[in-house]
C-alpha positions as CSV (number, residue, x, y, z in Angstrom):
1,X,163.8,124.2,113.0
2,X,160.4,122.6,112.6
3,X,159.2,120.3,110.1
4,X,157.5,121.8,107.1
5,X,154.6,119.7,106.4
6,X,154.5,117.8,103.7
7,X,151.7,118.6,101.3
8,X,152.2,116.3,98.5
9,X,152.1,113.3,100.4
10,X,149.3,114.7,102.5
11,X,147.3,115.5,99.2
12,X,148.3,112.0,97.8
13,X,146.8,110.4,101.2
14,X,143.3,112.4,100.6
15,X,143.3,111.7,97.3
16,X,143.8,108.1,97.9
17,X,140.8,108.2,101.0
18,X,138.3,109.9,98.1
19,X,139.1,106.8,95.7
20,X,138.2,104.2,98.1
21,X,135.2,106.0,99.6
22,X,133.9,106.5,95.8
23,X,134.7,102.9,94.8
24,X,132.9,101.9,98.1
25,X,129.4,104.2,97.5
26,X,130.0,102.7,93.9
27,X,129.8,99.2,95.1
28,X,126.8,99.7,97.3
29,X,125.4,101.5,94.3
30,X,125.9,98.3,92.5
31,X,125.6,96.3,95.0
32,X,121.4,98.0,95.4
33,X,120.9,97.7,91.5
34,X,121.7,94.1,91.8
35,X,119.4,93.0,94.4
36,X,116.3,95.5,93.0
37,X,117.0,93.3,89.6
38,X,116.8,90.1,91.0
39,X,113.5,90.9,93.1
40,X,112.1,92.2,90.3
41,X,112.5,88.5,88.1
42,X,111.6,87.0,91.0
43,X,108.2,88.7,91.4
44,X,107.8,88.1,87.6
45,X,108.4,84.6,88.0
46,X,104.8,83.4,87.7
47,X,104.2,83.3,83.8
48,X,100.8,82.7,84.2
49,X,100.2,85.6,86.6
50,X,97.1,87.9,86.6
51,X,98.4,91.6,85.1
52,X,96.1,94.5,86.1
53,X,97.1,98.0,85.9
54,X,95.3,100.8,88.3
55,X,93.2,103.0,85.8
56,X,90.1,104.6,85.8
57,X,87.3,102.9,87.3
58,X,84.8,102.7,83.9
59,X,81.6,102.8,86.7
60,X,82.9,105.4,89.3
61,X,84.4,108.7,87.7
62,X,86.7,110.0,89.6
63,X,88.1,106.8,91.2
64,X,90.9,104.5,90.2
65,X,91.3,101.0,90.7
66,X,93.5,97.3,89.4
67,X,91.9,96.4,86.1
68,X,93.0,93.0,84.7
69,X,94.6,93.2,81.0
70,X,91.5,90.9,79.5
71,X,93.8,88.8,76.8
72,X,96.3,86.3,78.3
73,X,98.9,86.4,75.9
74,X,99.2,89.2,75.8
75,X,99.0,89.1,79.9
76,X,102.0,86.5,79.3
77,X,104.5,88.9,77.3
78,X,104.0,91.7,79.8
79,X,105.2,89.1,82.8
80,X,108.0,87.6,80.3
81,X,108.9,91.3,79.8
82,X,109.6,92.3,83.4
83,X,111.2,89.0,83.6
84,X,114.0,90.2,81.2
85,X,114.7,93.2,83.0
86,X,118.2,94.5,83.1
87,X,119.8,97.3,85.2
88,X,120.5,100.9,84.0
89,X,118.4,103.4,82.4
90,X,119.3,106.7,80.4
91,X,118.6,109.6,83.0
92,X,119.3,111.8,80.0
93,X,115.7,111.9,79.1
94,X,114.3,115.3,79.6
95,X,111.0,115.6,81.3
96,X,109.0,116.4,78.4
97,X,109.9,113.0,76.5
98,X,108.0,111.6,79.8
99,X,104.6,110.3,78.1
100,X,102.7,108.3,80.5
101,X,103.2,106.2,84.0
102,X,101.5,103.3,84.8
103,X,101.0,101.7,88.2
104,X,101.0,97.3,87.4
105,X,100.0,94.8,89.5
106,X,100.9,91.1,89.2
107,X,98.8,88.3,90.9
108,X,99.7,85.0,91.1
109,X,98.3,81.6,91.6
110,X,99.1,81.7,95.2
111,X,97.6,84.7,95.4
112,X,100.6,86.7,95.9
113,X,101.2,90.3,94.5
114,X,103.7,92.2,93.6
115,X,104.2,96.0,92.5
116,X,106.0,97.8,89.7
117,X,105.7,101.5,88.5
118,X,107.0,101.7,84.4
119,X,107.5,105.2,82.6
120,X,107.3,105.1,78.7
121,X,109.6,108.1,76.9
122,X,109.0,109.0,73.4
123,X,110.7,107.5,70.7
124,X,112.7,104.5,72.6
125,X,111.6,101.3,72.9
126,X,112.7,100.6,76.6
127,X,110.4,101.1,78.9
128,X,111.7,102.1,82.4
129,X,111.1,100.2,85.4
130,X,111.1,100.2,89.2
131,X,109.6,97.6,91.8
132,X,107.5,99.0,94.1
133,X,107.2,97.7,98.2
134,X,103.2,97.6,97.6
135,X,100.1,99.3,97.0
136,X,100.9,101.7,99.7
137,X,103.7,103.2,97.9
138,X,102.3,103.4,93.7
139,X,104.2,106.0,91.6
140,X,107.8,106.9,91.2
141,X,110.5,106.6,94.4
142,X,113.5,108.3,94.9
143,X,114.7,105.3,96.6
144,X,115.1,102.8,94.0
145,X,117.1,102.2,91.0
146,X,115.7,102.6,87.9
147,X,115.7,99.3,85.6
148,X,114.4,98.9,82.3
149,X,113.1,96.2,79.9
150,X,112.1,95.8,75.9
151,X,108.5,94.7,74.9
152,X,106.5,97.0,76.5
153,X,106.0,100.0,74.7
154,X,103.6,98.9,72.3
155,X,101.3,97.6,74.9
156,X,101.2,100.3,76.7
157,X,100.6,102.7,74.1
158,X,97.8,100.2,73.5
159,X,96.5,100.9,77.3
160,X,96.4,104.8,77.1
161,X,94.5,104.4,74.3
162,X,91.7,102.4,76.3
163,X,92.5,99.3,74.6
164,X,93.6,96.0,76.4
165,X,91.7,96.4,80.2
166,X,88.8,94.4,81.0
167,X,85.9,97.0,81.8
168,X,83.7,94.7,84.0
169,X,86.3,93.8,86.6
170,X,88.2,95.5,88.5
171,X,90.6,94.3,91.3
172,X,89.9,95.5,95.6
173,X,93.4,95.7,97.1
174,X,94.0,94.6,100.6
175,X,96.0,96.0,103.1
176,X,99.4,94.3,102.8
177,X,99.7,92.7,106.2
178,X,96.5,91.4,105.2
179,X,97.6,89.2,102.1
180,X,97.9,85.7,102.6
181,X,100.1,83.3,100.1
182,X,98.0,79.7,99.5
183,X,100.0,76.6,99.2
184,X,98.7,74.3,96.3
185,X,97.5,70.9,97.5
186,X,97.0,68.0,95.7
187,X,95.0,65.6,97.9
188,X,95.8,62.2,98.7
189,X,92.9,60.4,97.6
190,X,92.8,62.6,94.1
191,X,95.0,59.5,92.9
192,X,93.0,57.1,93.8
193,X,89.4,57.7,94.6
194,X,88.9,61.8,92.2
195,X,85.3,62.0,93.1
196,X,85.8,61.2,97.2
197,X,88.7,63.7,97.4
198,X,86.2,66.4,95.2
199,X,83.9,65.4,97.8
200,X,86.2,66.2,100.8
201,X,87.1,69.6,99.3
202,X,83.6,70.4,99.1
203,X,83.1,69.7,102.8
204,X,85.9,72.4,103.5
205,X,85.5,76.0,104.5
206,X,86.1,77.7,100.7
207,X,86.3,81.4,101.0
208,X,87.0,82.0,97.5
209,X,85.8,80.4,93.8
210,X,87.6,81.9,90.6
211,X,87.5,80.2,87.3
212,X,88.8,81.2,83.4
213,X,88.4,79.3,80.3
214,X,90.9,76.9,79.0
215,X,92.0,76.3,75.6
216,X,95.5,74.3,74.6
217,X,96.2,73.7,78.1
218,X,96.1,77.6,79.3
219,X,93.4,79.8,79.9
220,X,92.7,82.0,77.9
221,X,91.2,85.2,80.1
222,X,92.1,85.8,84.1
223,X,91.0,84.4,86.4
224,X,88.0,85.9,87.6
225,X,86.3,85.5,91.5
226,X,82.9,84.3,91.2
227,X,80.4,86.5,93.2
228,X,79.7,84.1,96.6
229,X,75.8,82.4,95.4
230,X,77.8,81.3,92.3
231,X,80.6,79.6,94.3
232,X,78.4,78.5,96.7
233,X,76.5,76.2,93.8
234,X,79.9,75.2,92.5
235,X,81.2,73.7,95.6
236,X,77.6,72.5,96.2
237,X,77.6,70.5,92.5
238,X,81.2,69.0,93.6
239,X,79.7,67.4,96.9
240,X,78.0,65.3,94.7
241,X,80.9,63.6,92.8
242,X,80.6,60.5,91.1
243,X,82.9,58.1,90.0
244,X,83.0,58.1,86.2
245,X,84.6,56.9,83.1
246,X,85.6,59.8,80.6
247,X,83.8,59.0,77.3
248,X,86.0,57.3,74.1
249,X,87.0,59.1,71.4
250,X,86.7,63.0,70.4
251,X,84.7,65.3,72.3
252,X,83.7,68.6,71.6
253,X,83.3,71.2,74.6
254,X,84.3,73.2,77.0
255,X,87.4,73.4,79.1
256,X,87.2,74.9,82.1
257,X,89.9,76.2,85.2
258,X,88.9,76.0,88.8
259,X,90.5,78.0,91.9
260,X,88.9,77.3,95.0
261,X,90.5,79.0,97.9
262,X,90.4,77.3,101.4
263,X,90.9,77.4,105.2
264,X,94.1,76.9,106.5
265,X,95.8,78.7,103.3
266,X,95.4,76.0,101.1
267,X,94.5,76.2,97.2
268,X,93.2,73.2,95.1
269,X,92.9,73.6,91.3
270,X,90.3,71.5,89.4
271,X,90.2,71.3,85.3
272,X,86.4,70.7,84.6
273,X,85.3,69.5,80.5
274,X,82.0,70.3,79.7
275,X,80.6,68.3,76.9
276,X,78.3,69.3,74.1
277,X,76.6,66.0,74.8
278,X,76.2,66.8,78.3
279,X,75.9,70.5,79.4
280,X,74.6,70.0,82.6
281,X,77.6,68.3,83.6
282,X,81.0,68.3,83.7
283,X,84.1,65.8,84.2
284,X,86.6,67.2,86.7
285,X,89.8,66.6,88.0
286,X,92.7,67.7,90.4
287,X,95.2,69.9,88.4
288,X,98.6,70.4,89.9
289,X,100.7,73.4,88.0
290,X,104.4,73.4,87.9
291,X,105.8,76.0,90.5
292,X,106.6,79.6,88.7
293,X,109.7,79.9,86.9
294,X,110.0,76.1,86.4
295,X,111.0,74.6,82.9
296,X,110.6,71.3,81.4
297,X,108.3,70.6,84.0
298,X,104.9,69.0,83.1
299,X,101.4,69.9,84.6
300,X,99.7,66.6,86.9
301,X,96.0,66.1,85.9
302,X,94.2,63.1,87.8
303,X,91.4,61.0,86.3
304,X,88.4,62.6,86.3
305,X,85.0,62.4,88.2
306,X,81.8,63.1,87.0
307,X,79.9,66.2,89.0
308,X,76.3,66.5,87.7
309,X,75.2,69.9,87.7
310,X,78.4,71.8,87.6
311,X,78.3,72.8,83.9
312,X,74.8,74.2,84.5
313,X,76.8,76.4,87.5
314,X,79.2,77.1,85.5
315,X,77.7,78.8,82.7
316,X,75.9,81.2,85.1
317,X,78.6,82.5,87.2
């Protein structure tokens, strides 16, 4: 007589195979979630990044392009917002609650970019979002989780209104294999001698100027790239540093950011004051940031030199 099979225990068996392979897809699941969130407050870990968002291009109809978000506070809670990101978001949403998408960039010091597409729903506060690989690949992806984040709504209702976006510049995306990272230098002789090392710099290939104005020890708009005549007289005025003494007491003036983009990768940052007493002018030292994400972690400014001529170049960039 044969063997009847036995189908509990064969049921029991399959059921048993179906658990672990669900608890295994369920750990990859998690297991995807948890690295998308961490590259996404990773790329968000440069508060003082450069936020542009690819909208319509206010001198080409039809076209589309990065345009920078012109405040940088409010710059700054957009970045601390993606930084606070957490996992999940309600899929319950029906299509229609769908109000807008937005394609963001972030730029950093170092000149490094990152992606991120966000979808705004009616009536919830959360904002959903989902880092993208680049510029190649704007828009929504089936292959990613979908995050979301608080502190963002607001702003972007702001944007669809045609609010927030600076209208004069707009941002030309390279191709990604093209994008370089710079490594921020601070010279040697900046210590000792300001005005030789502003010298030195000057007598480097620079294939980029940018510069924003300062106020409390930020600035205040993004950085913007000076067209190439303007940076050309910038780095001209700095090969004719001096050695100087800052004036005593209170000044009033201008504070200015440098960016001046070199061969071999390299970035230098210079903080230039131009005085009411002096417009021509302006005193200028080396400026060494804290790295992204750092806390408690003071900025390095070296004595300053004096560079006749660079306030004038300044004002007309």
């Amino acid at each position: 007589m044969k063997n009847k099979p036995d189908y509990v225990r064969l049921l029991g068996l399959a059921l048993v195979a179906a658990a672990i392979a669900l608890y295994v897809r369920d750990c990859g699941r998690r297991q995807i979630v948890e690295t998308n969130l961490l590259a996404v407050r990773a790329a968000a870990a440069d508060p003082g990044a450069l936020v542009a968002f690819y909208a319509p291009d206010p001198k080409n109809p039809g076209a589309k392009l990065f345009r920078p978000v012109r405040d940088a506070a409010v710059a700054s809670n957009i970045v601390a917002a993606l930084a606070a990101t957490e996992p999940g978001w309600k899929l319950d949403h029906p299509v229609s609650s769908y109000i807008a998408e937005h394609d963001v960039m972030l730029l950093g010091a170092d000149r490094r970019s990152a992606f991120f597409h966000l979808r705004r729903s009616d009536g919830d506060s959360r904002v959903c979002v989902q880092l993208a690989p680049g510029p190649q690949a704007l828009g929504l992806r089936e292959d990613a989780p979908l995050l979301s984040t608080d502190g963002l709504s607001d702003i972007l209702k702001q944007i669809e209104k045609g609010e927030l976006l600076d209208e004069t510049a707009g941002i030309r995306l390279f191709d990604p294999r093209d994008l370089v990272a710079f490594t921020n230098v601070w010279p040697a002789a900046a210590d000792a001698d300001p005005a030789a090392a502003l010298r030195e710099l000057a007598a480097r290939p620079i294939v980029r100027v940018e510069s924003a104005p300062v106020a409390d020890g930020a600035p205040t708009a993004p950085f913007r790239a000076l067209e190439p005549a303007a940076g050309t007289n910038v780095v001209s005025a700095l090969a004719a540093a001096q050695p100087a003494e800052f004036p005593a007491g209170t000044q009033e003036g201008d504070l200015w950011q440098l960016r001046l983009f070199a061969d071999k990768n390299e970035l230098f940052v210079l903080q230039a004051a131009v005085l009411e007493d002096r417009p021509a002018d302006a005193f200028v030292g080396f400026l060494a940031l804290p790295a992204p994400g750092a806390t408690n972690v003071p900025a390095r400014l070296s004595a300053p030199a004096l560079v006749p001529g660079l306030g004038d170049a300044l004002r007309a960039r």
